[in-house]
C-alpha positions as CSV (number, residue, x, y, z in Angstrom):
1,X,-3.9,0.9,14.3
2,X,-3.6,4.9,13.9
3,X,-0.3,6.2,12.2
4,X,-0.2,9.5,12.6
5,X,1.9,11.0,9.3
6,X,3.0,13.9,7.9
7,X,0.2,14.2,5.5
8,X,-2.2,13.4,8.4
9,X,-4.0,10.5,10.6
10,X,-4.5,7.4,8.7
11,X,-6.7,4.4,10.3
12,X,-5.6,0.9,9.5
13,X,-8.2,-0.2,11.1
14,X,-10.9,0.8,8.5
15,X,-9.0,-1.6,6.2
16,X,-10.6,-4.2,7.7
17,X,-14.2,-2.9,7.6
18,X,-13.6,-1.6,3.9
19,X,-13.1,-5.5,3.7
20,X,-16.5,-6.2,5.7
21,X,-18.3,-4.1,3.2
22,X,-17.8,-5.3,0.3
23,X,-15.0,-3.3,-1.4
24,X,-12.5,-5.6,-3.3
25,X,-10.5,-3.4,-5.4
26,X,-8.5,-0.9,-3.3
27,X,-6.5,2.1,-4.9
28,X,-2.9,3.5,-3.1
29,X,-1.7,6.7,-3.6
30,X,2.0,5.7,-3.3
31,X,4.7,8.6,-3.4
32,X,7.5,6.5,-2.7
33,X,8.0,8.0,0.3
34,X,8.5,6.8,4.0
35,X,4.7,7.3,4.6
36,X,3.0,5.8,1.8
37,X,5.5,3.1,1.5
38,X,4.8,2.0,5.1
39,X,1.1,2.3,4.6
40,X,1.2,0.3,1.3
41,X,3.3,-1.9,3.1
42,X,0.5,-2.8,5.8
43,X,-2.1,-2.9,3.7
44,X,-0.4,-5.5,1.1
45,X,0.5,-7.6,4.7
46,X,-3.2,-7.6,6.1
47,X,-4.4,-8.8,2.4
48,X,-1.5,-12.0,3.3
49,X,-2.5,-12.0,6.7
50,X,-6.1,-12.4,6.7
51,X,-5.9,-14.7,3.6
52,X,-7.5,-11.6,0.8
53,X,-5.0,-12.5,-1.6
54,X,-7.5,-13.9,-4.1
55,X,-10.5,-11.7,-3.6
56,X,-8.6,-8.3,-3.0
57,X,-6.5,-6.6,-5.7
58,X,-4.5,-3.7,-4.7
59,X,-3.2,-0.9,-6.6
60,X,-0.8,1.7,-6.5
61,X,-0.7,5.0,-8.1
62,X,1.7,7.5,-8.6
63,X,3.2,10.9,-10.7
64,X,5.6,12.9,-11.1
65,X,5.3,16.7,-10.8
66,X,7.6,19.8,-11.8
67,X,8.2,19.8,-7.9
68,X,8.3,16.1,-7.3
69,X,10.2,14.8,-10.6
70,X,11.5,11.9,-8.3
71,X,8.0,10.0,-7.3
72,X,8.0,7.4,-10.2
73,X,11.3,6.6,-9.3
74,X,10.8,5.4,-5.8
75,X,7.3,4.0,-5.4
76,X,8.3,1.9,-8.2
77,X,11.4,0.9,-5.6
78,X,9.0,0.3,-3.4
79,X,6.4,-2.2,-5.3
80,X,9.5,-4.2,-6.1
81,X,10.6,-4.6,-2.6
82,X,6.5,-5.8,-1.8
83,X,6.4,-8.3,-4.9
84,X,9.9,-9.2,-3.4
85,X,8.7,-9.9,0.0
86,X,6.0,-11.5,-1.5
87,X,8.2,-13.9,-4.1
88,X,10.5,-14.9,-0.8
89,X,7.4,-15.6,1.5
90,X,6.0,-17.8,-1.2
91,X,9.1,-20.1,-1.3
């Protein structure tokens, strides 16, 4: 899957062959906004999907910035709607 965003194209698809090669620990840039939240949101549901839950850890990072004071603030929002998600699918 492409997404086009307004920070640019992203490819879902390499996901998978970032899987394929090897790479187990996976780093998100996570502003908290509509873009990055989505993305995270896909990659944290193909880890579920193709069972990568216990070989892949995923990780989000974030900051705050005279111009962007509020990006802590919601990408936290936004890993506590995923561990959620992820709580509720477990039951």
């Amino acid at each position: 899957m492409i997404l086009e965003t307004g920070q640019g194209t992203v490819d879902l698809n390499k996901i998978k062959t970032l899987y394929e090669q090897g790479h187990r620990k996976w780093l998100l840039s996570l502003s908290g906004g509509c873009d990055s939240g989505i993305i995270s949101y896909i990659a944290a549901k193909m880890i579920v999907d193709n069972n990568w839950q216990d070989t892949v850890e995923l990780y989000a990072m974030t900051g705050d910035s005279d111009s962007k004071p509020f990006n802590i603030k919601f990408a936290k929002q936004i890993i506590k709607k995923h561990n959620q998600a992820k709580a509720d699918a477990g039951k």
